[in-house]
PADOSE-381564 format. One record per residue: residue in three letters; x, y, z of N, C-alpha, C in turn. Coordinates in steps of 0.05 Angstrom, whole numbers. Atoms other than C-alpha are relative to their C-alpha. Layout:
+-----+--------+--------+--------+--------+--------+--------+--------+--------+--------+
: res :    nxx :    nyy :    nzz :   caxx :   cayy :   cazz :    cxx :    cyy :    czz :
+-----+--------+--------+--------+--------+--------+--------+--------+--------+--------+
: ALA :      X :      Y :      Z :      X :      Y :      Z :      X :      Y :      Z :
...
+-----+--------+--------+--------+--------+--------+--------+--------+--------+--------+
END
This chain:
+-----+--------+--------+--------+--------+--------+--------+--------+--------+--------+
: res :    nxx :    nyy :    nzz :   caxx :   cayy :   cazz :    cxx :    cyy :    czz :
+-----+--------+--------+--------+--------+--------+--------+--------+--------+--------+
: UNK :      4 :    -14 :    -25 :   -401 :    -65 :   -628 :      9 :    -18 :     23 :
: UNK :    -12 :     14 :    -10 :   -396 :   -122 :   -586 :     36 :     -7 :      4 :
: UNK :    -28 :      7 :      5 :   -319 :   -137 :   -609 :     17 :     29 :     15 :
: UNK :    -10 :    -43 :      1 :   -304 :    -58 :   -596 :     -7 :     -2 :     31 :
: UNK :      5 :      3 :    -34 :   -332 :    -69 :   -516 :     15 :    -20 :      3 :
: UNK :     -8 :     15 :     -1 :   -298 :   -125 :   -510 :     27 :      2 :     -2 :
: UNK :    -33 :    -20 :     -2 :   -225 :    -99 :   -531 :      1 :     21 :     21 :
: UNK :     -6 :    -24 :    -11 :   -242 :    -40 :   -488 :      2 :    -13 :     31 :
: UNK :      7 :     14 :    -26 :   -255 :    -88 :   -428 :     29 :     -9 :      7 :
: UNK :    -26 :      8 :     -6 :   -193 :   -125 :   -438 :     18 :     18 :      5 :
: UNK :    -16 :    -13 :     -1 :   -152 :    -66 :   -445 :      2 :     12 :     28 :
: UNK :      3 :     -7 :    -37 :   -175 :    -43 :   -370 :     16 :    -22 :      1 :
: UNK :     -8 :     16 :    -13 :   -161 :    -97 :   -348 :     36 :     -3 :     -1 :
: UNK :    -33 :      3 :     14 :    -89 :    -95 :   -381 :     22 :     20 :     13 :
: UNK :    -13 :    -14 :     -8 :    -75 :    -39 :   -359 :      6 :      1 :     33 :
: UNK :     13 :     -1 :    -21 :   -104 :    -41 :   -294 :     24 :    -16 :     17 :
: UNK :    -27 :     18 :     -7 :    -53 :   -102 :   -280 :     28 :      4 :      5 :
: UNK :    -27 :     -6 :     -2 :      8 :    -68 :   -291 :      4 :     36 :     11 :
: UNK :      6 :    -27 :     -6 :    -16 :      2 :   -258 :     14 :     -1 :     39 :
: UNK :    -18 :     -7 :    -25 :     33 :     25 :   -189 :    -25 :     -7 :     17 :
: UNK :     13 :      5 :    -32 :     19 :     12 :   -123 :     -4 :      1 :     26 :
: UNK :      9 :     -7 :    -32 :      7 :     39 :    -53 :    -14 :     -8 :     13 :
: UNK :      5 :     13 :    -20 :     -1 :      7 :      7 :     14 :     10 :     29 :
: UNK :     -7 :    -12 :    -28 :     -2 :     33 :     78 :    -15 :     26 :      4 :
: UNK :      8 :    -35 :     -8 :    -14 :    102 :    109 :    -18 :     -6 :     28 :
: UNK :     14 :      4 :    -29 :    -51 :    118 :    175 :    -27 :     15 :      0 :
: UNK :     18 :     -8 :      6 :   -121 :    131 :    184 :     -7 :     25 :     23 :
: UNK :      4 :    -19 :    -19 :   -113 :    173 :    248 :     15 :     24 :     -8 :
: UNK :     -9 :    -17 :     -4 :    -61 :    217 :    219 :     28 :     -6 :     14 :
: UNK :    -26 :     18 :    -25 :      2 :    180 :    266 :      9 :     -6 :    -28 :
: UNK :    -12 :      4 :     17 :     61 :    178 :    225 :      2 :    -36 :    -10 :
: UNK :      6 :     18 :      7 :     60 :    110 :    188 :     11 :     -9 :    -23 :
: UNK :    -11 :      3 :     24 :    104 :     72 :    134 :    -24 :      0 :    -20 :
: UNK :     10 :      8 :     28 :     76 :     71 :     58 :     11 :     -9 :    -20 :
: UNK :    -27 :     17 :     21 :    104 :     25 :      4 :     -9 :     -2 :    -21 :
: UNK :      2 :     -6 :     32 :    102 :     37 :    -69 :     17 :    -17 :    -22 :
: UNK :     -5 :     15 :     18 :    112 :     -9 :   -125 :     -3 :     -1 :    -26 :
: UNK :     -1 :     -8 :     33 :    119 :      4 :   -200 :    -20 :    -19 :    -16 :
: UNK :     17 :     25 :      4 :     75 :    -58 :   -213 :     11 :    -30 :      9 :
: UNK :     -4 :     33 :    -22 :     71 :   -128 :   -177 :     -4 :    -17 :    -13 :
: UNK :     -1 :     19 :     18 :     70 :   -170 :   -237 :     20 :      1 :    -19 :
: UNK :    -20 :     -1 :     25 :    131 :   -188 :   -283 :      0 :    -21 :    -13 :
: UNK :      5 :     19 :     20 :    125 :   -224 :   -346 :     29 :    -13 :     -7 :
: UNK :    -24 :      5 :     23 :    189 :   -261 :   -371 :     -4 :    -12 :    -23 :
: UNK :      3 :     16 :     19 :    163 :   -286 :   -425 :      4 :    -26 :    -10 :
: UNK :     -5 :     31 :      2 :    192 :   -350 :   -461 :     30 :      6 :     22 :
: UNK :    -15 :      8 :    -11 :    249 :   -373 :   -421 :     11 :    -25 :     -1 :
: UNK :    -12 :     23 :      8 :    297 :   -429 :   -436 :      1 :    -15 :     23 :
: UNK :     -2 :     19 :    -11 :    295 :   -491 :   -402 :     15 :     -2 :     10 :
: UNK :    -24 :      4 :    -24 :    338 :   -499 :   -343 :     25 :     30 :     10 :
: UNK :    -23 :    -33 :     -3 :    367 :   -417 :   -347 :    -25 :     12 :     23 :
: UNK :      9 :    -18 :    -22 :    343 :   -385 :   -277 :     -6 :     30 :     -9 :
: UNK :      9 :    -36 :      5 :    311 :   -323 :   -290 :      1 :     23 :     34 :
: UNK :      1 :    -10 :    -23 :    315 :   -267 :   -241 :    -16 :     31 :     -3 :
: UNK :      4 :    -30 :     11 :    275 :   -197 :   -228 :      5 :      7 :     28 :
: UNK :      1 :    -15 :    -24 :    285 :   -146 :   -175 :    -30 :     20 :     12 :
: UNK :     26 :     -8 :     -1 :    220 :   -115 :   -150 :     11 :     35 :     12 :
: UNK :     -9 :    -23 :    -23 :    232 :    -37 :   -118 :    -16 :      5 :     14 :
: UNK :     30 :    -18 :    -20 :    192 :    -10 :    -61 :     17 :     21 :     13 :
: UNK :     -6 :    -30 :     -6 :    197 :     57 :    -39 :    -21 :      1 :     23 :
: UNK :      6 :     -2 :    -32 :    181 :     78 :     36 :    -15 :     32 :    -11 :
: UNK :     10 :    -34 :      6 :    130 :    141 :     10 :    -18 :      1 :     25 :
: UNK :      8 :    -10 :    -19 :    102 :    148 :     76 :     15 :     17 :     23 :
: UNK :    -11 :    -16 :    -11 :    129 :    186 :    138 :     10 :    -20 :     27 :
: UNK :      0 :     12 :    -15 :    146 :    129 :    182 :     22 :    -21 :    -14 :
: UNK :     -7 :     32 :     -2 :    203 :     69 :    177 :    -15 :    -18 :     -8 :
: UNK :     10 :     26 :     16 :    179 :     11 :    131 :     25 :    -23 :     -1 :
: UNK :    -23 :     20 :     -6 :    207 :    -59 :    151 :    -14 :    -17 :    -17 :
: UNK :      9 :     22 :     14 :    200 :   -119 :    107 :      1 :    -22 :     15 :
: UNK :     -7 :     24 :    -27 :    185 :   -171 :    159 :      0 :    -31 :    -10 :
: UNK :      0 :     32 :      9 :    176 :   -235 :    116 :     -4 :     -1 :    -37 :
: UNK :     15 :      0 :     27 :    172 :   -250 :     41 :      1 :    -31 :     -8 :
: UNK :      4 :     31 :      8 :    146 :   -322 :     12 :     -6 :     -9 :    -18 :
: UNK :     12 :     11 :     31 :    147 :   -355 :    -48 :    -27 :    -20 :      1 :
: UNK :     12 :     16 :     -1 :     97 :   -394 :    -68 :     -9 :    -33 :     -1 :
: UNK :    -13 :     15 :     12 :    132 :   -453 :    -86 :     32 :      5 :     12 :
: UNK :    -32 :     12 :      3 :    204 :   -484 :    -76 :     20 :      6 :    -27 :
: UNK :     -7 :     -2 :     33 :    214 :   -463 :   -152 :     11 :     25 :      0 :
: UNK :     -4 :    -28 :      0 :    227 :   -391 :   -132 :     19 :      7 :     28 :
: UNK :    -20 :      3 :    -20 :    283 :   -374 :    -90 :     -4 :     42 :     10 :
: UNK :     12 :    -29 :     -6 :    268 :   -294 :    -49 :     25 :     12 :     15 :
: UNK :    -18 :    -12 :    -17 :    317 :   -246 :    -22 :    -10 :     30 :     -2 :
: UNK :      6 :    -28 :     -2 :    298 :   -180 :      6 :     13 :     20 :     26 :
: UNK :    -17 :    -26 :    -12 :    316 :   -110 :     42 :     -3 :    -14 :     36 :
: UNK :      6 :      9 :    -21 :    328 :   -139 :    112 :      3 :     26 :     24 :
: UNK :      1 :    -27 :    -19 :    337 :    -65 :    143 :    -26 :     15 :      1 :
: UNK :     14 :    -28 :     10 :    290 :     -8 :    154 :      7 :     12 :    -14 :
: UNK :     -9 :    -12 :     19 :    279 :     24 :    101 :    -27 :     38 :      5 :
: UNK :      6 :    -29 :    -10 :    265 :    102 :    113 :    -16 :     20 :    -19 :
: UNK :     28 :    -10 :      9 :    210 :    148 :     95 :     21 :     20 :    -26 :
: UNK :    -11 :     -9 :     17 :    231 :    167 :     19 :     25 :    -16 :    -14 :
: UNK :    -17 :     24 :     11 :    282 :    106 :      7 :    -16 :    -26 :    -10 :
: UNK :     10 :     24 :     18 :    279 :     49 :    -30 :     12 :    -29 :     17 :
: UNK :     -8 :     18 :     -4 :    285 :    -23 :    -18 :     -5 :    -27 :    -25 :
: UNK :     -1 :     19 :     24 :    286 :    -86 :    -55 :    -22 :    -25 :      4 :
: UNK :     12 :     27 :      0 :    247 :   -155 :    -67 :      6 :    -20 :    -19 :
: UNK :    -11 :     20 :     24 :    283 :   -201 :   -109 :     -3 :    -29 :     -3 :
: UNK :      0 :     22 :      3 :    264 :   -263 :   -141 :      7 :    -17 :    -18 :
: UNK :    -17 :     14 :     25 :    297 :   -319 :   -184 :    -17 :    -27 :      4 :
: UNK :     20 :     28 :      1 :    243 :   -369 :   -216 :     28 :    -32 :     -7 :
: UNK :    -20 :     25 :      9 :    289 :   -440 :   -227 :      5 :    -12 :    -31 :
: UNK :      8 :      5 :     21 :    257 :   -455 :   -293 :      8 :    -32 :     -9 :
: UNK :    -21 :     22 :      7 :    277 :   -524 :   -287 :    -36 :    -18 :    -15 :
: UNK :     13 :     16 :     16 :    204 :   -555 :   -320 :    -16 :     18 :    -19 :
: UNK :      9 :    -12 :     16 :    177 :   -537 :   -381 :    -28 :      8 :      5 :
: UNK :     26 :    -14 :     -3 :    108 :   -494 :   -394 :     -4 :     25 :      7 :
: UNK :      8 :    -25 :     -5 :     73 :   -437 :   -373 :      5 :     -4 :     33 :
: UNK :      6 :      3 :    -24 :     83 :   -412 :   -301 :    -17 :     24 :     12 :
: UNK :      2 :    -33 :     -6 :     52 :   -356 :   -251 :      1 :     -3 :     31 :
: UNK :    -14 :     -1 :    -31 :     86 :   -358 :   -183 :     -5 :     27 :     15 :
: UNK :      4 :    -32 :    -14 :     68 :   -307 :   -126 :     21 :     -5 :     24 :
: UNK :     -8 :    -13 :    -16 :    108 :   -279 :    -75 :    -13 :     17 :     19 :
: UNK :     33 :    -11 :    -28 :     67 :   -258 :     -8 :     26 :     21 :     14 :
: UNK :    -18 :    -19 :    -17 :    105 :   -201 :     18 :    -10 :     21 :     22 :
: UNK :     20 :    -13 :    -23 :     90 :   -171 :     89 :     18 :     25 :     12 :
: UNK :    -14 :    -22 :     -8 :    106 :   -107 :    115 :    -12 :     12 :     25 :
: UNK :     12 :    -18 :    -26 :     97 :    -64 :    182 :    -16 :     20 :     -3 :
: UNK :     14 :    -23 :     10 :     51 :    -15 :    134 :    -28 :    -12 :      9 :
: UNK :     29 :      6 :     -1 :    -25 :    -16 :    152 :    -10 :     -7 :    -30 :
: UNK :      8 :     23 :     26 :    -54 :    -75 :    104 :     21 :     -4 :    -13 :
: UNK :    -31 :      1 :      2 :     24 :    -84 :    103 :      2 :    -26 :    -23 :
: UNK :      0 :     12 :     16 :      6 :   -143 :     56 :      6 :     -5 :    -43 :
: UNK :      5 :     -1 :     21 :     31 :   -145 :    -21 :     14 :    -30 :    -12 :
: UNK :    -18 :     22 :     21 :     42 :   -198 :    -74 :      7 :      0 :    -16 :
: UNK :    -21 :      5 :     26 :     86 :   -201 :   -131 :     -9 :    -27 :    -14 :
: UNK :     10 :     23 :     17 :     69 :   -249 :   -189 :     24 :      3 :    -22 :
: UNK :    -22 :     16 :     26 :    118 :   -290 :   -237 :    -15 :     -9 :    -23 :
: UNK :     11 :     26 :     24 :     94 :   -311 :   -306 :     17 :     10 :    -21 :
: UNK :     -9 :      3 :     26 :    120 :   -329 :   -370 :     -3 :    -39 :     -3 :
: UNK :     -3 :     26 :     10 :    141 :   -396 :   -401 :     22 :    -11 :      2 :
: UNK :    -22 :     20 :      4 :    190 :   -448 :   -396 :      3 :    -12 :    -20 :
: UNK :     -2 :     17 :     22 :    211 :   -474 :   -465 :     28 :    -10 :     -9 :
: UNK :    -34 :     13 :      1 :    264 :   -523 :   -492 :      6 :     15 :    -26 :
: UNK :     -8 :     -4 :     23 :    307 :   -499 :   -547 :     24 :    -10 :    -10 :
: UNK :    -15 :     18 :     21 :    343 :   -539 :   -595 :     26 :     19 :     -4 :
: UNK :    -31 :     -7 :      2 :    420 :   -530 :   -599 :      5 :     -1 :    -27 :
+-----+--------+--------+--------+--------+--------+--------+--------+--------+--------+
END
């Protein structure tokens, strides 16, 4: 019984992690960007030692208002960020792209602080996997 609650716990949680995301909207009713994200965590798994990995993040403008990406920050020097530097319009998409370096071995989990003109315009993106060497 115990073991059986216990799987069921984790599995929330599992899921829970990689479950979309909305952020923004207006509480008066006043048109107002909203930004939607497929999930804010990407795993790369193992990854070879010294091969730059890269993912693209999408956000989607599902509110009724212009959504600007005014800053995005790695958390670390290890992670290099490039994102949508335009407005991005109510029903378009934009981007958040980041490329971990992978230059020391191990496990990593790098965030990305990304700020937007949406009310609680704040989201983070998370990096993990592993850095491992592999024999030629």
């Amino acid at each position: 019984m115990k073991n059986q609650l216990f799987t069921l716990i984790v599995l929330f949680f599992c899921v829970s992690a990689s479950a979309q995301i909305e952020v923004g909207g207006s509480k008066d009713g006043t048109p107002a960007p909203k930004f939607w994200v497929e999930s804010n965590v990407y795993n790369f798994g193992n990854v070879p030692l010294g091969i730059p990995v890269s993912i693209t993040f999408e956000i989607k403008n599902t509110g009724n208002a212009p959504l600007v990406i005014t800053k995005a920050d790695p958390s670390c020097n290890c992670t290099l960020v490039d994102y949508s530097k335009t407005e991005i319009a109510p029903g378009e998409k934009g981007f958040v792209k980041a490329t971990y370096d992978a230059k020391i071995a191990g496990k990593f989990d790098k965030r990305i602080f990304v700020f937007t003109n949406a009310f609680e315009g704040e989201l983070d993106l998370a990096l993990k996997g592993e850095v491992i060497y592999i024999k030629e």
